[in-house]
C-alpha positions in Angstrom: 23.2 3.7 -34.1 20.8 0.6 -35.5 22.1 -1.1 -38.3 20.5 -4.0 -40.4 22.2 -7.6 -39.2 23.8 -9.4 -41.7 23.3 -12.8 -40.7 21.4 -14.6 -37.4 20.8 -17.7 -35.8 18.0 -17.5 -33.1 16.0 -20.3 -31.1 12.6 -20.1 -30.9 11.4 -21.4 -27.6 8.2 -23.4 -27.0 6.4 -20.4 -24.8 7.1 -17.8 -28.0 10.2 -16.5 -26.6 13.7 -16.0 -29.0 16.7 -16.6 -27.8 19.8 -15.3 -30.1 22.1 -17.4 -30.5 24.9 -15.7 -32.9 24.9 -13.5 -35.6 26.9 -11.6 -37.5 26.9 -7.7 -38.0 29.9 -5.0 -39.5 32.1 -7.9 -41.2 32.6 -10.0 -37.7 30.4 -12.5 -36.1 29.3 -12.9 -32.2 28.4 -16.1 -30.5 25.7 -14.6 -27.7 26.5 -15.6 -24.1 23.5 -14.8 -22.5 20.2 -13.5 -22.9 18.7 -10.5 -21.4 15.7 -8.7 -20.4 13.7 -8.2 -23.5 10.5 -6.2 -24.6 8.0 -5.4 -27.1 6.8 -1.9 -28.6 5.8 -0.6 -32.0 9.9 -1.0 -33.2 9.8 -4.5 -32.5 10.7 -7.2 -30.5 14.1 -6.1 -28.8 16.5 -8.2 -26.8 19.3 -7.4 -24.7 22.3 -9.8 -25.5 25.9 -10.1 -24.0 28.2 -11.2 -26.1 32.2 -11.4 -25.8 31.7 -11.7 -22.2 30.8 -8.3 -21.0 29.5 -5.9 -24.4 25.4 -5.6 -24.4 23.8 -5.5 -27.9 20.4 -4.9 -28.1 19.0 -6.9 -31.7 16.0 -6.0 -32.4 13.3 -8.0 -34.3 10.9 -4.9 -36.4 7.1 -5.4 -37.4 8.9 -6.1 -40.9 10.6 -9.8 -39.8 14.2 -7.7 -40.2 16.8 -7.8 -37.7 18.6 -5.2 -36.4 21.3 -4.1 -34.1 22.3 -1.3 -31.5 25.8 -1.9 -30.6 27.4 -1.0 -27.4 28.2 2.2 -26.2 31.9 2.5 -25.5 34.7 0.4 -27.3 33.5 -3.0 -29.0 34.2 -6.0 -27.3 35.8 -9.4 -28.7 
């Protein structure tokens, strides 16, 4: 399930890349722990982030400048 973010802070890196930093999503907030593999395709800009120490999010930048987010599989972490 993709759902709109409520609230991100990202990094913008010298060579283009965008690194997450925290954001907020569903009434809690996540402080990103490390950064991922990420890709580009039609979507958007996604990037694989783990947050709470082990959960994966995917957030996902679309041709629009909105961010979204595809939460774990499984229970939620934090």
């Amino acid at each position: 399930m993709i759902s709109p973010v409520d609230e991100i802070l990202v990094r913008w890196e010298k060579d283009g890349a965008i690194s997450p930093l925290r954001f907020s999503w569903g009434g809690r907030s996540w402080q990103v722990d490390s950064v991922g593999r990420s890709w580009r395709d039609d979507t958007g800009c996604h990037i694989l982030c783990t947050v709470g120490g082990a959960a994966v999010y995917e957030l996902i930048l679309t041709p629009a400048l909105a961010w979204q987010v595809r939460p774990p599989a499984g229970p939620l972490a934090g």
